[in-house]
N, C-alpha and C positions, 0 to 999 in steps of 0.2 A: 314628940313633935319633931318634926324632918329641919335641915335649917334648909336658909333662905339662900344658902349660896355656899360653893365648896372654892378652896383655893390650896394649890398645890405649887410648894417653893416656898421656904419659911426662910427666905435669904431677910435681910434689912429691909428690903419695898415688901416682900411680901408678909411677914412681921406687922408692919406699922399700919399696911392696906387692911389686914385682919383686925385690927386694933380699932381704925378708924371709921370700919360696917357696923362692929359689933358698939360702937361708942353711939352711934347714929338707929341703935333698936333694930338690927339685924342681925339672926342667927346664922353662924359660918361654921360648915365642919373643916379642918384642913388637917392636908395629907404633906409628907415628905421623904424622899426618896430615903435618905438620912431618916429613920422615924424617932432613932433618939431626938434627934431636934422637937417633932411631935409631941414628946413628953417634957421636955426642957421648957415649951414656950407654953403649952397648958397649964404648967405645973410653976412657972414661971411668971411672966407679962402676961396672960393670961386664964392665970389662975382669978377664979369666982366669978368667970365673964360669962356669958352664953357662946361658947366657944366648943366645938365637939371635936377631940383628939382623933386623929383614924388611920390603922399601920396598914393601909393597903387601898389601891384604887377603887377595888369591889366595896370596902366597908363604906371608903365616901360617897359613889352613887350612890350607895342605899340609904346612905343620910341625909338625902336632899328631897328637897320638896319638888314638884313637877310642874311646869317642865325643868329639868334640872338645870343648873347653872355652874359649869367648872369652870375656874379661872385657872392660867397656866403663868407663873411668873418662874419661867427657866431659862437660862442662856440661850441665845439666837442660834437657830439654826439647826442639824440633827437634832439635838434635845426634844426640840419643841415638836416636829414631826414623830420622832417613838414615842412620846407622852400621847401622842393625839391616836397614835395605831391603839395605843396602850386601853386607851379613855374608851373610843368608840364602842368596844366589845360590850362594853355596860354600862351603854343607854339606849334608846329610845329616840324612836323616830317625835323631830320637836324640841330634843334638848339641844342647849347650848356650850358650845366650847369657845370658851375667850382665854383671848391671847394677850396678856398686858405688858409682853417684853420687847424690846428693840427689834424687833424685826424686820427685816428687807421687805419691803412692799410686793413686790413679785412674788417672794412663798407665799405670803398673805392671800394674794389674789389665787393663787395657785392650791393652797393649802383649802379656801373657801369653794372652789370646785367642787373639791374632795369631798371635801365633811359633807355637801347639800347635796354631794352625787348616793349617799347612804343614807340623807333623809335627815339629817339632822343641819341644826344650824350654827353657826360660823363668826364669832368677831375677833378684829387683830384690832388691837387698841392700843393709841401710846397714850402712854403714864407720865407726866412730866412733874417734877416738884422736888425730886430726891426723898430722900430722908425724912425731912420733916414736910413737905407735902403731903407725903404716904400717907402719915399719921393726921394731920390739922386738916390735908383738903388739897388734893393735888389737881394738874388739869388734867382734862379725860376727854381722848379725841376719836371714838369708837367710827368704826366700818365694819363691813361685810354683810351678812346677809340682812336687808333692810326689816323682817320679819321677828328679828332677834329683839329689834330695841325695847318695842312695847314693853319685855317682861326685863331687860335690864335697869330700863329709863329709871326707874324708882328709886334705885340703887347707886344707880353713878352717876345722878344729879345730887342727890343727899350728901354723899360723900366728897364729892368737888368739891373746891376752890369757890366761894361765892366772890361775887365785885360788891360794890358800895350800897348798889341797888338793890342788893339780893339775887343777883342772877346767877344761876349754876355754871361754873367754867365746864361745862362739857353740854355739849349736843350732836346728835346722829352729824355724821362728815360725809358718810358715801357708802357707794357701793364697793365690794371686793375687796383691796387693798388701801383705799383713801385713807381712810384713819393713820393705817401708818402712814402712808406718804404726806399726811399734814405733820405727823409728829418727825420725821427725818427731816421736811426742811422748816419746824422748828428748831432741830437740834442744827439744822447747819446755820440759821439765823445766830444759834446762841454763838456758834465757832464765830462767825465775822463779828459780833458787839464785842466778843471775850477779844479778839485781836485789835480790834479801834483801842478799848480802852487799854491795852497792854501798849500801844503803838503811842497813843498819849501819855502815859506811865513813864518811856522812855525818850520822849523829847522834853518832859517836865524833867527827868532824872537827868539824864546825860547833858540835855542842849541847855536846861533854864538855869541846870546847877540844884534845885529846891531837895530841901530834905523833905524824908519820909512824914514829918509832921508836918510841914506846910503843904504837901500833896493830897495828906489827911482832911485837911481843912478846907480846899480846894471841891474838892471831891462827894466831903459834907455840904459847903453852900449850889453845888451842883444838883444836890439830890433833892434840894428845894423847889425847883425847878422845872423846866422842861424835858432834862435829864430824868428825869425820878422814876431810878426803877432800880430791881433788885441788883444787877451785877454795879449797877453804882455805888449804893451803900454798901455791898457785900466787900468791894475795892477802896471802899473812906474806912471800915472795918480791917481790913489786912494790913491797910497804912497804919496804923494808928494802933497794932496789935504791938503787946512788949511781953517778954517772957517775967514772972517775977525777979530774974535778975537784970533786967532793965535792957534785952536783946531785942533789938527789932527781927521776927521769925524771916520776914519776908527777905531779907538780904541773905540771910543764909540757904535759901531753897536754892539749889541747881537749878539752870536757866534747860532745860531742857522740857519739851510739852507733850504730854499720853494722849492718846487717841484711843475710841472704841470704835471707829469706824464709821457713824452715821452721818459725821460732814462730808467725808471721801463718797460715801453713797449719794448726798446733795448733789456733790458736784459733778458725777457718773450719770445722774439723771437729768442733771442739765447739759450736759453732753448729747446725752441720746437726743434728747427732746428740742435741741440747736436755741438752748435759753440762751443766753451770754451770765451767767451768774457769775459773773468775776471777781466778787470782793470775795464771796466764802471761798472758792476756789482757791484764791491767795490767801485767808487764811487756813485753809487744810496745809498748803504749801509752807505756810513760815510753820507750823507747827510741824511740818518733816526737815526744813533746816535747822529749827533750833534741837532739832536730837543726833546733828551731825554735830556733838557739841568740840571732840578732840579736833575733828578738821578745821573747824571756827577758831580754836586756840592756838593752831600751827598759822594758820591761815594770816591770823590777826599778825602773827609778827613778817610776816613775807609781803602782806599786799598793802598797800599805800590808798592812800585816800585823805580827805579833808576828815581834821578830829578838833575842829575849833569849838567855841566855847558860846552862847547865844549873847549879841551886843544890840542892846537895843530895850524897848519899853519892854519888860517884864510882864507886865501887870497888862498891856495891850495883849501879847503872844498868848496870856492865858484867855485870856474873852476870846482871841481865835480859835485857840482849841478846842474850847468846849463848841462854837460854831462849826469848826470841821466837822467835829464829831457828832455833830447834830444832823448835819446834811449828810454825813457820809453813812448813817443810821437810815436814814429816808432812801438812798439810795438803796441803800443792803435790804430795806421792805420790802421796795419797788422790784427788786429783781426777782426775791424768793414770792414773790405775789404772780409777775411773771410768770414763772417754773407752772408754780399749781395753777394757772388758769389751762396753759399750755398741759399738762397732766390730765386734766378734767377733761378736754378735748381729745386726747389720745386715747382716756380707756371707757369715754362715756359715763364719766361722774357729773353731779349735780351737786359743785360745791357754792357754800356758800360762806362768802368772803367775809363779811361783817361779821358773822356768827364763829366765824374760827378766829378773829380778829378778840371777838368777847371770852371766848376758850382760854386763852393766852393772856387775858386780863389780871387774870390771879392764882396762882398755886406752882407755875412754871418758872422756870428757869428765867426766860426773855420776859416777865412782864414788866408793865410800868405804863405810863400813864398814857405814853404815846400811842399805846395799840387803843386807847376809846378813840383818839383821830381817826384811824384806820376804820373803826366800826363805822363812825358816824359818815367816812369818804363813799363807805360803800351804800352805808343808807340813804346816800343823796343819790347815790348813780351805782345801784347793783353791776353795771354793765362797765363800770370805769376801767379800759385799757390798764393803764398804769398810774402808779399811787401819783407818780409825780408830774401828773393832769390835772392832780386834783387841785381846787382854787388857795384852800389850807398849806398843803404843800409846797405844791407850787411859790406862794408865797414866803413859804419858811426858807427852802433853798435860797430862794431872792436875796432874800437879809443875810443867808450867813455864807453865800457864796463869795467872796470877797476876802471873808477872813478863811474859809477853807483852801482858798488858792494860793495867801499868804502860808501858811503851814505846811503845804506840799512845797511850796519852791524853798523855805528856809531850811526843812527839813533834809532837801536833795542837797543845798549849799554846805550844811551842815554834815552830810554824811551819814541821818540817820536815820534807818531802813522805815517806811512805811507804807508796806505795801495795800493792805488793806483799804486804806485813807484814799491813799493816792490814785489805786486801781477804782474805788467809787468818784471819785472824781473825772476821772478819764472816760467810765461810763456817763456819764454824764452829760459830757461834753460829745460823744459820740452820737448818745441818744438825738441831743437839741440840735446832730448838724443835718440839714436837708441832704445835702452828699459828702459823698465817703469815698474816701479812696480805693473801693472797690473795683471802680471801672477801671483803674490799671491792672491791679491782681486778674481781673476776669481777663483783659488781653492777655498779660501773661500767661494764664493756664488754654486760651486760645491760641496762643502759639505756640507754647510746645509741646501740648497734649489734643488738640483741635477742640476742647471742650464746647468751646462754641458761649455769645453774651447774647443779650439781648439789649435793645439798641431805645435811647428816652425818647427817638423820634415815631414809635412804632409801640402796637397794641405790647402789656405786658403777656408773655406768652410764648413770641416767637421769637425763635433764634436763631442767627447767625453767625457764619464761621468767616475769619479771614485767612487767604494763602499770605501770610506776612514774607513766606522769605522767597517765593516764586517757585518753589520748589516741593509745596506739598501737597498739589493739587484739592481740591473740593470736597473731598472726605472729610466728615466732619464724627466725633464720638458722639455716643449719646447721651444727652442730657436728664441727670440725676442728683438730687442730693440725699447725705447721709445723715 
């Protein structure tokens, strides 16, 4: 009997993914470039599974049932292209190649051409949950050719992430490359939460004075909460970690942050796309200074600044922070919900907001309790501009604006870096103002470039040049943006 699905990559996601089909009553043959590892993990984690071992691409087509179904879980980029020249030669017009690695959206889109230009079919998929997602039920954010899902659907609902209700964290996301570009600006949502709460971390640490145990504790009664979500327990778990000789690990780590790329891609596509996605942006940014780590320690003894100590209610400054951190979380939705409405309109997707709202609910990195708001904002108003319209929202902001404004200005009095916080604050306050200091910038670039504005007494549309300095006569450039 053929199985039900091949998988090629036997790294740790692809391991636990194989582990997690076959635990859920699915046959998997899998392959690896490495075939000792083939016999290591057969013979291995799964040994006495329905697991079929196979030293060669040809042997796994032929162990699959039809239409075939190969998944690729290899490094982004080349890799994943020669596996896919590799795959083609033996299948069948109707099978499918899934992609479940980090991939750039663009090859995705690119790569799905391809495959459907030779007749087969096409998905690039992000994988979110790490490790023990893989294996318990990760989220599953599939795209490309819309034709594919049918014979996946069975498959990568079962093995999801369920929520409360029983609902599978994965459903079809789009055409072409959507899937992945819901999972990159997942990952870049994860980069700005992982910097709020590092950026909180260190005005509890530096500015309030609290040790590692009362930050623990802090962080515990947070996750009760409106907070409640994995990187907050995952952060009351790192506090409150001791080695058996009684070392807190966390003060020993190097203050230095890894990157694999996919918030820098967030922030690259909110660029092209003219989002304003500032909070991940700044945090891609503090994760490139904090690896300037020698410059920071020269740095520290040369440049001057306020290094004072926080005077004042304690126990108030904590209720602010977790306030900051709540609205500056809403703000960090509101932008990356921006990005992908703004995406959908550029490549002609049909995403649905609620539904990757519920994706994200359980097996992911970013969930927690806040993203069922998000579902329920968009089940009120499929159409809703931005998150922070919504009546819920909206009102949450209300209540903890006051204590987030308190924590940005003590923070600056204080000397201690928060970009992230502070940068969704600013959006913020940008977004709610009717005008914006645009209309200078725009003279500006009308007078020493002629770009030319358009004027609030006249249709939007037309546009006008000034000779500001008498001397540039009526030529005016033409009007473009990037």
């Amino acid at each position: 009997m053929n199985a039900d699905i091949g998988l090629i990559g036997l790294a740790v996601m692809g391991e636990n993914l194989v582990l997690n089909m076959e635990s859920k009553g699915f046959s998997v043959a899998v392959y690896n470039r490495t075939t000792e590892k083939v016999d290591r993990f057969v013979g291995g984690r799964g040994a006495g599974k329905n697991i079929t071992g196979c030293h060669s691409i040809e042997e796994l087509c032929a162990a699959l049932e039809r239409p075939r179904k190969v998944m690729m879980l290899v490094k982004a980029g080349g890799a994943v292209d020669a596996l896919i020249e590799k795959l083609m030669p033996h299948l069948e017009e109707g099978d499918i190649i899934i992609d479940g690695g980090n991939s750039h959206f663009p090859d995705t889109i690119r790569r799905t051409e391809t495959v459907e230009s030779r007749g087969l079919l096409y998905i690039g998929t992000g994988v979110s949950g790490g490790e023990e997602g893989a294996l318990k039920g990760p989220s599953i954010m599939p795209g490309g050719s819309p034709a594919a899902w049918e014979h996946v659907r069975p498959i990568f609902q079962k093995i999801a992430a369920q929520t409360a209700d029983g609902e599978p964290c994965c459903d079809w996301v789009g055409e072409g490359g959507a899937g992945h570009f819901v999972k990159m600006v997942h990952n870049g949502i994860e980069y700005g939460d992982m910097q709020m709460i590092c950026e909180t971390y260190q005005m509890m640490k530096a500015g309030l004075g609290m040790s590692n145990e009362e930050m623990h504790e802090v962080f515990g009664q947070w996750n009760q909460g409106e907070l409640d979500s994995y990187l907050i327990e995952i952060t009351r778990d790192i506090l409150g970690y001791k080695t058996e000789d009684g070392e807190a690990v966390i003060d020993s780590i190097l203050d230095t942050a890894g990157q694999k790329g996919t918030g820098k891609w967030t922030a690259q596509a909110a660029l092209d796309l003219g989002q304003p996605l500032t909070l991940i942006g700044e945090a891609v940014f503090a994760r490139c200074l904090s690896a300037l780590k020698d410059e920071r320690v020269a740095a520290s003894k040369e440049l001057s600044g306020p290094d004072g100590n926080f005077e004042g209610d304690r126990e108030a400054m904590i209720e602010d922070l977790r306030q900051a951190l709540y609205a500056s979380k809403i703000a960090s939705y509101a932008q990356g919900y921006q990005l992908m409405r703004a995406a959908a309109a550029e490549y002609g997707w049909n995403l649905n907001y609620g539904g990757i709202a519920l994706m994200w609910r359980g097996g992911c990195i970013i969930r927690s309790v806040f993203l069922g708001k998000i579902k329920e904002a968009f089940d009120h108003d499929p159409e809703l501009v931005n998150l922070l319209l919504d009546p819920f929202f909206q009102s949450a902001v209300d209540q903890a604006q006051a204590g987030w404004r308190r924590v940005v200005s003590r923070a600056v009095e204080l000397g201690i870096p928060m970009p992230a916080i502070s940068s969704a604050l600013a959006f913020y306050d940008g977004y709610r103002s009717a005008r914006l200091p645009a209309n200078l910038l725009q003279a500006q670039r009308d007078y020493f470039g002629a770009h030319t504005y358009e004027r609030v007494d006249r249709p939007r549309g037309e546009f006008f040049h000034t000779n500001w300095t008498g001397r540039g006569g009526d030529t005016a450039a033409s009007t473009y943006s990037v």
